[in-house]
N, C-alpha and C positions, 0 to 999 in steps of 0.2 A: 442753052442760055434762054432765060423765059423769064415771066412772070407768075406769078401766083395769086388770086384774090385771099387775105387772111382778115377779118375781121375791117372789112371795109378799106384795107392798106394793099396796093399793091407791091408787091414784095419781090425783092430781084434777084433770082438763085442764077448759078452757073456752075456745070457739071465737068468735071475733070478725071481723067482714068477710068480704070472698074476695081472694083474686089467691096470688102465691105466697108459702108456708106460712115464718112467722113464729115461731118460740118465745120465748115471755118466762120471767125465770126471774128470781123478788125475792129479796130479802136476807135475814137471818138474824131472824126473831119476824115476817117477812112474810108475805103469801101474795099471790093476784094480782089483790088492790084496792089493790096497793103502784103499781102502775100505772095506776090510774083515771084519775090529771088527765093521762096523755097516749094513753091506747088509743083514744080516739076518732080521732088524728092519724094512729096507727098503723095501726089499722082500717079506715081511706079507703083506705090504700093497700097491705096488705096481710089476709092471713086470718093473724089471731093467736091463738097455740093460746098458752094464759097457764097456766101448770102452780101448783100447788099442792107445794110439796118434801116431802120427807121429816120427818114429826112436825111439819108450817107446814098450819095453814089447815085443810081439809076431807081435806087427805090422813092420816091417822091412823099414828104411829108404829109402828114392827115392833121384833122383839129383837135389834134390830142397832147399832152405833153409827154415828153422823154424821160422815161420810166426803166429801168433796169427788169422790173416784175413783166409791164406790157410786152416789151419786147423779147422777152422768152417766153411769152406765150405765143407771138409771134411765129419763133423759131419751133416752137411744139406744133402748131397748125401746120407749120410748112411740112414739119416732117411724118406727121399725120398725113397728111395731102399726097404726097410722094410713095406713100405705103410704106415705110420704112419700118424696119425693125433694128435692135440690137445697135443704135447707131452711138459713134462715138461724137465727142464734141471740141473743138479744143476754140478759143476764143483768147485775146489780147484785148491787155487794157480796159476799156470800156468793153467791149465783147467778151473780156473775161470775166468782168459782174454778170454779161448776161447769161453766159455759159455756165455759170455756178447760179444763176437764181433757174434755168431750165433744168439744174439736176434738180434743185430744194423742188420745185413747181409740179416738174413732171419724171418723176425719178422712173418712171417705168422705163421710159421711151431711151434710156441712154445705155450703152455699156462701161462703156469709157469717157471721161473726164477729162483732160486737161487745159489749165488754170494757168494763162502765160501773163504776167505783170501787172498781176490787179489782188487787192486784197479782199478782206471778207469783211473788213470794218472800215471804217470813215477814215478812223484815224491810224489807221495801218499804212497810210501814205506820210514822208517826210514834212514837217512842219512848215518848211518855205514849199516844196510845193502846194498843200493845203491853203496856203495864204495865195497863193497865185490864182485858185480855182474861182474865189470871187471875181475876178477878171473878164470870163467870157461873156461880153453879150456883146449888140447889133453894135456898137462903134469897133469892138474888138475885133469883130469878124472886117468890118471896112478898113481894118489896120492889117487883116494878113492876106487881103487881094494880092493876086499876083507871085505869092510864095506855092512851093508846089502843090500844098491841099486845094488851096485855091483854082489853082491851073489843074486841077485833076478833076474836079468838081465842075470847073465850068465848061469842060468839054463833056462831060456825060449823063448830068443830073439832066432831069425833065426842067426843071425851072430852073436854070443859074441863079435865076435872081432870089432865090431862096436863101444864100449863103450866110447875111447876117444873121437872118431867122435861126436856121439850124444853130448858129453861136449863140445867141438868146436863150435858148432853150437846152442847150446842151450847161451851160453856164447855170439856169437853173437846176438842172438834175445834180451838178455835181455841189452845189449848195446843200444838196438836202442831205442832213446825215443819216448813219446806217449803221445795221449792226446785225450780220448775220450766224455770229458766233453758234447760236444753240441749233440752229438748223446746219450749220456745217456740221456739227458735232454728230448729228443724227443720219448724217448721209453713209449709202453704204454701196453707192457706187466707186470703183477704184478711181483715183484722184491725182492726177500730177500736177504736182506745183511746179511753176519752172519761172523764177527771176533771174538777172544779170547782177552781177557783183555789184554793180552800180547801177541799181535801180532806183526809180523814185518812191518804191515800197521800204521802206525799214528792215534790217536784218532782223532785227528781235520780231517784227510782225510774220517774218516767214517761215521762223520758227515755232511761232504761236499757232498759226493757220496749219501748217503739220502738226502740229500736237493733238490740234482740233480734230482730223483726220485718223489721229492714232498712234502719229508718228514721233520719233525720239522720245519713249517712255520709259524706254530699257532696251539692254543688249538685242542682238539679233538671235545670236545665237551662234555657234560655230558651223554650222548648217543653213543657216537663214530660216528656222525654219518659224521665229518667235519676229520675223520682220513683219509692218502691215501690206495690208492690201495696198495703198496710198504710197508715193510717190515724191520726194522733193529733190530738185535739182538748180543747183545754182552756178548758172554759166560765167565761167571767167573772162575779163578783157570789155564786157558788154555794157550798157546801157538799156534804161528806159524805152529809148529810142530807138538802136540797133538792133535788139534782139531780135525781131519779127524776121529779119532779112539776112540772118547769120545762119550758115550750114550746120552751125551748130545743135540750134534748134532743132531741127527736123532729126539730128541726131542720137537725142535723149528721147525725142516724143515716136519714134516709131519703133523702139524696141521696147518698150512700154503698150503701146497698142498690139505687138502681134503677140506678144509672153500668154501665158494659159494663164485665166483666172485664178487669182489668191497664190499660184505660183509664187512660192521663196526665188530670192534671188534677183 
């Protein structure tokens, strides 16, 4: 458990297991106890480096704003830093914008991919939740004092009294639109997408986002041998919300990381 200097941010990793280098990357008012009920799954079979983002958790905000681009460069320096090779990545929600702009950004640095409940466009999220996203800012955040993000935050952040901040700013980020459609398209790192049957992603968008990837074009084959490289999995019984913390998860995404590249099947 340490620190990192990355472009003037001090940056909060923590290391879990051994075998090959793992990065987890939470959601937006997370940090990386947003992963507890499955790091121990992950940790058996992998060494997971669980990052802290930018103004989330023990990593302390800079005078910058919150950027999906900055903070995978971010996660690129970190793992530049650490000397890492062939690492995989896997990121929720807001972590998993950043986890897809660290492939688009630094596609060297990654082997593996996976994409848990975040789309590739703006409007790849359901339309009432998109209507809800103009919501966060500094009164927003004094409205969810005392709820768990809250209480997780104030016992670990360097400034508690950051909280409305970080809401201000995350509230802007999610404001700005996006559209990373032609740069998914171009990626050729292997790619899991993983949403819950009830997510706040679109069904049509997570079939779109595989399509992007290569996926559901045509048969597989009786062999598998005409399946892509890419990956989609959509968890049953789950949520938006649940998914991060269901054994479920950890159970589509690690037979996916240990499979031999371009492997059928």
């Amino acid at each position: 458990m340490s620190y990192v200097e990355v472009d003037g941010l001090r940056l909060w990793y923590e290391e879990h297991g051994e075998g090959r280098p793992l990065v987890l990357l939470h959601g937006g008012f997370g940090a990386v106890e947003t992963f507890g009920a499955i790091l121990p799954a992950l940790a058996g079979r992998r060494r997971v480096i669980a990052v802290d983002l930018q103004g989330h958790g023990r990593t302390a905000d800079v005078d910058r704003p919150l950027r999906y681009e900055s903070m995978a460069d971010d996660v690129a320096a970190l793992i530049s830093r650490l000397g890492l090779t062939e690492v995989e990545v896997l990121g929720y929600s807001l972590g998993g914008g950043v986890a897809l702009r660290t492939a688009v950004q630094h596609p060297a640095l990654l082997r593996r991919l996976v994409v848990v409940s975040a789309p590739c466009r703006r409007r790849g999220w359901y339309p009432e939740v998109l209507a809800g996203m103009p919501e966060p800012d500094e009164a927003a955040g004094e409205r969810m004092r005392g709820t768990p993000p809250h209480q997780l935050y104030a016992r670990i952040a360097p400034r508690p009294g950051d909280w409305p901040r970080l809401w201000a700013k995350t509230g802007e980020l999610l404001r700005r639109d996006y559209d990373w459609s032609a740069e998914v398209a171009a990626l050729t790192v292997p790619t899991l997408l993983v949403f819950a049957d009830g997510d706040s992603v679109t069904t049509a968008h997570m079939v779109e986002f595989f399509g992007l990837l290569g996926g559901g074009h045509r048969d597989a084959g009786w062999d598998g041998t005409d399946r892509p490289a890419s990956r989609l999995a959509v968890l049953p019984g789950l949520t938006h919300y649940d998914i991060v913390a269901s054994p479920a998860l950890p159970a589509v995404v690690l037979p996916f990381l240990t499979r031999p590249a371009r492997a059928p099947g």
